[in-house]
C-alpha positions in Angstrom: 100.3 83.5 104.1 97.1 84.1 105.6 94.0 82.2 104.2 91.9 84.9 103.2 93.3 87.8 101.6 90.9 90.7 100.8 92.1 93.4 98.2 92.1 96.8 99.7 90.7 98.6 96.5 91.2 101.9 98.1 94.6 101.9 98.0 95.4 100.5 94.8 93.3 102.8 93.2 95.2 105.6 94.8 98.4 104.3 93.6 97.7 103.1 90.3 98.6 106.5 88.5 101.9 106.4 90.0 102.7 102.6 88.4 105.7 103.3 86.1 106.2 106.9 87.1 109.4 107.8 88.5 108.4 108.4 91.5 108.8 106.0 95.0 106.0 104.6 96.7 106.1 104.7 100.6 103.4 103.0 102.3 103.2 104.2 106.1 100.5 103.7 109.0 99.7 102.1 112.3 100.7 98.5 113.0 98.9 95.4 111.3 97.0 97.3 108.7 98.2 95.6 106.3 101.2 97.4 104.2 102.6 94.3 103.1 99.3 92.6 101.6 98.5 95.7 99.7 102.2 95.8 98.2 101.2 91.8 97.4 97.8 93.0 95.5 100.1 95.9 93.8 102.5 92.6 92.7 99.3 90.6 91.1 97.9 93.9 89.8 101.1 94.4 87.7 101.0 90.8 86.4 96.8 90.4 86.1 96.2 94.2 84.7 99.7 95.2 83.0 100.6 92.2 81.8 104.3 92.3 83.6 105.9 89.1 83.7 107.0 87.8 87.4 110.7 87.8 86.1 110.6 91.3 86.3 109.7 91.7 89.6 111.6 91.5 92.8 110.1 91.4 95.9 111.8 91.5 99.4 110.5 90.8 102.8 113.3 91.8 105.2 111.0 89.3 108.1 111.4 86.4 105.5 114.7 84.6 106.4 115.6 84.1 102.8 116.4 87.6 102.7 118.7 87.9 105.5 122.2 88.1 103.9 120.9 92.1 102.4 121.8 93.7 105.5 123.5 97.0 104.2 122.9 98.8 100.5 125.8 97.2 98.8 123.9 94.4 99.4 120.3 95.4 98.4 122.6 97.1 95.5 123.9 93.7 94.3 120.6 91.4 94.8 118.6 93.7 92.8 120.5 94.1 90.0 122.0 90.7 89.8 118.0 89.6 89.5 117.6 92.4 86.7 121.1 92.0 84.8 119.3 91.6 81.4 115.8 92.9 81.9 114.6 96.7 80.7 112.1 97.3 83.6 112.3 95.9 86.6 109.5 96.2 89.4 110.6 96.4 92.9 108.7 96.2 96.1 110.8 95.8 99.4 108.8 95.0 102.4 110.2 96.2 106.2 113.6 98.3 104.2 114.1 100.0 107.7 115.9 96.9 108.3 118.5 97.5 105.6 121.4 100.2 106.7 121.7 103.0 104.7 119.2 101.7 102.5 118.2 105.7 100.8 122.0 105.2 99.2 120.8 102.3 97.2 117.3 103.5 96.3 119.5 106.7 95.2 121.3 104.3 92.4 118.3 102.6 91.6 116.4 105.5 91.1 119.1 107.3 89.0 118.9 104.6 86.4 115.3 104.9 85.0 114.5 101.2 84.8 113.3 100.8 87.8 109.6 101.0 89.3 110.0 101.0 93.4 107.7 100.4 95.9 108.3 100.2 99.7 106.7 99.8 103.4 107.9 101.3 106.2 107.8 100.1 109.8 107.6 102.7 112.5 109.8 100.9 115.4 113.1 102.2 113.6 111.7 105.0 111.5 109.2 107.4 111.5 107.1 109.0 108.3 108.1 112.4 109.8 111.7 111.1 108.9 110.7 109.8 105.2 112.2 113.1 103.5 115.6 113.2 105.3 116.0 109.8 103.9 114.4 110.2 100.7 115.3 113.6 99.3 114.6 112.8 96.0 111.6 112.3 94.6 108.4 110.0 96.4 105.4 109.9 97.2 103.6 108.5 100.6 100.2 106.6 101.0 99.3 106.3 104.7 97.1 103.6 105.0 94.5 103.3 107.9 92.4 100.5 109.4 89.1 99.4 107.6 86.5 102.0 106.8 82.5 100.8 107.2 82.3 99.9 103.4 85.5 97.4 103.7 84.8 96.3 106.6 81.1 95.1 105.0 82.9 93.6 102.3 85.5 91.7 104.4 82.8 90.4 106.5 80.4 89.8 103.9 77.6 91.8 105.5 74.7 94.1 104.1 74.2 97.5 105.4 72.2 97.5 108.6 72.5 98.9 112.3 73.8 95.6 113.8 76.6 95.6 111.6 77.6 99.5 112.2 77.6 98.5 116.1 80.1 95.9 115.4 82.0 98.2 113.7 81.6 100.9 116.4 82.9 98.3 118.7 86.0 96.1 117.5 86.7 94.7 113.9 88.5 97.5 112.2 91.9 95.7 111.8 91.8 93.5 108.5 93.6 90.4 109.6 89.9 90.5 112.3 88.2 88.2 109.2 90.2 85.5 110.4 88.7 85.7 114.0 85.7 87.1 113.3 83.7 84.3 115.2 86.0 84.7 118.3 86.3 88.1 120.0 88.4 86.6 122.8 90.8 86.0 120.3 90.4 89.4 118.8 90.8 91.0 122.1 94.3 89.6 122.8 94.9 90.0 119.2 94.7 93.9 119.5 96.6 93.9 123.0 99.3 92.3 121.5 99.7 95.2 119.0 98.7 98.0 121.3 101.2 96.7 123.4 103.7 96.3 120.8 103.1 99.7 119.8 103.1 101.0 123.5 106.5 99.6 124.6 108.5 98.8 121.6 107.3 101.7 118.8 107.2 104.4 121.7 108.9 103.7 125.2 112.1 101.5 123.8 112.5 103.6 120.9 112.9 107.2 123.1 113.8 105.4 126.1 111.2 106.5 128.3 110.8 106.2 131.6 107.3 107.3 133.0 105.5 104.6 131.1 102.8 105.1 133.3 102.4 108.9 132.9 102.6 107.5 129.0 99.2 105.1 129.6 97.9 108.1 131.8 98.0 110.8 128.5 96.9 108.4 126.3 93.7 107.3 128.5 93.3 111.1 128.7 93.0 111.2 125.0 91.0 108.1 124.7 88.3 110.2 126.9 88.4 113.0 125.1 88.3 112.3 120.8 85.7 115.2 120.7 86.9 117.5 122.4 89.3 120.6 121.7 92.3 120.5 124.1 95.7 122.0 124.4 99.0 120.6 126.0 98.6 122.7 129.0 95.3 121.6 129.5 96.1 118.3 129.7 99.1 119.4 132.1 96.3 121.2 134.5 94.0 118.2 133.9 96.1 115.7 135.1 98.1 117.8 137.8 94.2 118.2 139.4 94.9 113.8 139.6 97.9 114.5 141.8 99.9 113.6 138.4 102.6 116.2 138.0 104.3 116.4 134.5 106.0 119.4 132.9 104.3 121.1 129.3 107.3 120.4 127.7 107.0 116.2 128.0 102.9 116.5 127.1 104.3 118.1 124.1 106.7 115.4 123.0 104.4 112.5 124.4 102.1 114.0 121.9 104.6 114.1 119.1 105.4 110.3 119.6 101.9 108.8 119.6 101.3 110.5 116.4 104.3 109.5 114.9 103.4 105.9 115.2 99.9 106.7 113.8 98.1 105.8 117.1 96.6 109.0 117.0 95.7 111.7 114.8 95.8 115.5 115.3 93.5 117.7 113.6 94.1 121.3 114.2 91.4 124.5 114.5 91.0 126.3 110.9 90.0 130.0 110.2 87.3 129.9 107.7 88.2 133.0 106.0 91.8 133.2 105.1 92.6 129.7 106.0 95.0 129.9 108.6 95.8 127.0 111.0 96.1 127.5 114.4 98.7 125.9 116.6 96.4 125.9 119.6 93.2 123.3 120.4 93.6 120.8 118.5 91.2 117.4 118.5 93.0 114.3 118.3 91.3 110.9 117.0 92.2 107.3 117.5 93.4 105.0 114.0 91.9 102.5 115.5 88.3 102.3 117.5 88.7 99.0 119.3 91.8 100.1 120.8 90.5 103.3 121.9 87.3 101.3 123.3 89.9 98.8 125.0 92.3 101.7 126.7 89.0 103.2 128.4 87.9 100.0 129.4 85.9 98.7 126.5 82.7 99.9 124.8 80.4 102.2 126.7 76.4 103.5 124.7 77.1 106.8 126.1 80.1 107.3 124.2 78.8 106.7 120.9 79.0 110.3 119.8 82.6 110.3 120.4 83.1 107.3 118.5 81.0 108.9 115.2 83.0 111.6 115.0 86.1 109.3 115.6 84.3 107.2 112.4 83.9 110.3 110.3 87.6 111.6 110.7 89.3 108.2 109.3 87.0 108.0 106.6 87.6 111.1 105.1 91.1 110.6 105.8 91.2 107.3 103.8 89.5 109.0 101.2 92.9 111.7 101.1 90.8 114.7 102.5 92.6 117.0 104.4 90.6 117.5 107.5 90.3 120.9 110.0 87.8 121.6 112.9 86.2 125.6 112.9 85.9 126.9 115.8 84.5 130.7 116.3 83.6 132.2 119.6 80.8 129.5 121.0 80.1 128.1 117.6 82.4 124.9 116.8 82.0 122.9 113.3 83.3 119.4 113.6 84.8 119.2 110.5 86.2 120.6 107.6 87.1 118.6 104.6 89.3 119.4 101.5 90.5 117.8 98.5 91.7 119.9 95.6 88.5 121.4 94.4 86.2 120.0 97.0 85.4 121.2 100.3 82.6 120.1 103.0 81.7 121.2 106.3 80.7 118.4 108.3 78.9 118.1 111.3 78.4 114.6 113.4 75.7 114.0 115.8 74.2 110.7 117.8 70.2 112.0 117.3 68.7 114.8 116.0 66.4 116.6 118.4 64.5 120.2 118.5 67.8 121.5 120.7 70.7 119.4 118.9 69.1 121.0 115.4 69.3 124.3 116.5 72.9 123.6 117.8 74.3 121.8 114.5 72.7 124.1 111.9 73.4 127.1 113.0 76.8 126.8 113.5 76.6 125.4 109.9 74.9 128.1 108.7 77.2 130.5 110.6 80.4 129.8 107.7 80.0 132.5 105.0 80.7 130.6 102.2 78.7 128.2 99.6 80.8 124.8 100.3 78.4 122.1 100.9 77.2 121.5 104.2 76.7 118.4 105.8 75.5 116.7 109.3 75.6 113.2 109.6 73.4 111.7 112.2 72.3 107.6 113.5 68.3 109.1 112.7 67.2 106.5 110.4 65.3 109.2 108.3 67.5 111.8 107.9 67.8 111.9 104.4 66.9 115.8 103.7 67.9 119.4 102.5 67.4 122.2 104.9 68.1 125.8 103.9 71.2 124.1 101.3 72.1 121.6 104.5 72.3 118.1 103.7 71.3 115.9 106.6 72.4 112.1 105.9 71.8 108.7 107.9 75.9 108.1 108.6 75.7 104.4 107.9 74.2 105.0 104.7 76.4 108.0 104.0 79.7 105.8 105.0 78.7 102.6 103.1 
């Protein structure tokens, strides 16, 4: 157990209407955000807030060697309801159940009973989220969780809202088990190899037995270059072809696949404003983490710091359970586009906010024919102001 151990109130808040619903929880994302410690502050939510006695909940942790006899679902089967022979409602939260074969056959039983409340974590290196339905056919529901946002990452460091503390941010710390090394960034910086690394060769290259690792590094350094910008697969295939690199469209296309599937990066694809419809072509792809981005192109550099806000903007609004788009319409380009049942922005993201970079960002905003609210987010520390129904917001204030 780690010393400190902040609750990640973003997450339990999305998942407290599904306590006692039956319904499975599935917590997926990128390595060492912390799936298991939020399925811990679920746990001492149930016993501090509902009241539920600690004899009726089980919890398994597959890396725990106390749990290494359940290695198939008759065995899950048997544990679980040898623990729960004379209770009505059991809790269960199972940490790592990749680990357990044929695991969906016991969850099947369990389910099928109605007295029991089931949580789970899932680790990429065996399975992917894209794989979460052909396992679960039945009913559940997934909560990807990210790295820190700006407003967790103040309250895991303790810090006040200031410009300092959005440069450290824009820099390294968005991983939460960082507030144990936050005085060393040596530390921190061979901490986040280690899981780049881990999610390079064992998530990715063991698990689809590839063999042009370094065509692999090659794509994703290509990406790390280019968060802002709309590309296709067969640009990247010209791009890197022009670096003597050949590679067929085919393998761009599947190296793609697999560094989303693992939740290194994220794909946001181009939206038609009227009618909605998505476009398979130019997409914009955004790291889940900013420090390894910053380490794969060779650490921090000012002049990228437009590429990191928009970077920033993406996973917030992505934590929050937006669905996010990028417009695109002849030479006019909105960054993003945000929705959540009801509620819909157009975002814009921009370093400073001069006569020219005005001209750019609000008339593409003011291009959209609708009324959704309309937003650019800027570093200016007075941009705090309507224009012609555009909002114009300092982002660290916006984002704290």
């Amino acid at each position: 157990m780690i010393k400190t151990i902040k609750k990640r109130e973003i997450y339990i808040e999305k998942i407290r209407p599904f306590i006692d619903k039956d319904i499975i929880k599935v917590l997926v994302g990128q390595r060492r955000v912390w799936k298991s410690y939020i399925l811990l502050q679920l746990m001492e939510e149930l016993k501090s807030e509902y009241k539920i006695s600690q004899e009726n909940i089980i919890s398994i942790n597959m890396e725990l060697n106390e749990f290494s006899h359940i290695r198939d679902y008759n065995d899950l089967l048997k544990y679980i309801k040898d623990k729960s022979q004379w209770k009505e409602k059991t809790y269960v939260f199972i940490d790592e159940i990749q680990d357990i074969s044929e695991f969906e056959k016991a969850l099947r039983d369990l389910q099928a009973l109605w007295k029991y409340d089931i949580y789970i974590s899932w680790s990429n290196a065996k399975l992917l989220s894209s794989e979460i339905a052909t396992y679960l056919t039945w009913r559940y529901i997934q909560f990807e969780v990210y790295p820190l946002t700006y407003k967790e990452f103040l309250d895991f460091h303790n810090l006040s809202t200031w410009k300092d503390s959005f440069l450290s941010y824009m820099k390294v710390w968005w991983l939460p088990y960082l507030i144990q090394l936050w005085t060393d960034e040596n530390i921190t910086t061979e901490y986040v190899k280690s899981i780049f690394n881990t999610i390079l060769f064992k998530d990715i290259v063991q698990r689809y037995q590839i063999r042009n690792t370094s065509f692999l590094e090659d794509l994703i350094r290509y990406l790390s270059d280019n968060v802002w910008n709309l590309t296709t697969p067969n640009n990247i295939t010209k791009y890197l072809k022009s670096q003597k690199i050949e590679i067929w469209l085919n393998s761009v296309n599947e190296y793609i696949k697999y560094l989303c599937s693992v939740f290194l990066i994220n794909k946001v694809q181009r939206q038609e404003i009227v009618g909605k419809k998505i476009f398979e072509i130019n997409d914009k792809y955004y790291f889940s983490d900013i420090w390894i981005r910053n380490m794969i192109v060779w650490w921090y550099k000012p002049q990228d710091i437009w590429k990191i806000l928009e970077n920033i903007v993406f996973l917030h609004f992505k934590t929050l359970w937006y669905q996010v788009f990028v417009w695109k319409n002849d030479d006019k380009e909105v960054d993003f586009v945000v929705e959540k049942n009801w509620d819909k922005k157009y975002i814009q993201v921009t370093y400073l906010l001069d006569e020219k970079t005005q001209k750019r960002e609000f008339e593409n905003l003011l291009a959209i024919p609708d009324n959704y609210e309309k937003i650019v987010l800027t570093l200016d520390a007075f941009a705090w102001w309507d224009w012609n129904w555009i909002k114009c917001y300092n982002i660290i204030e916006y984002l704290s």
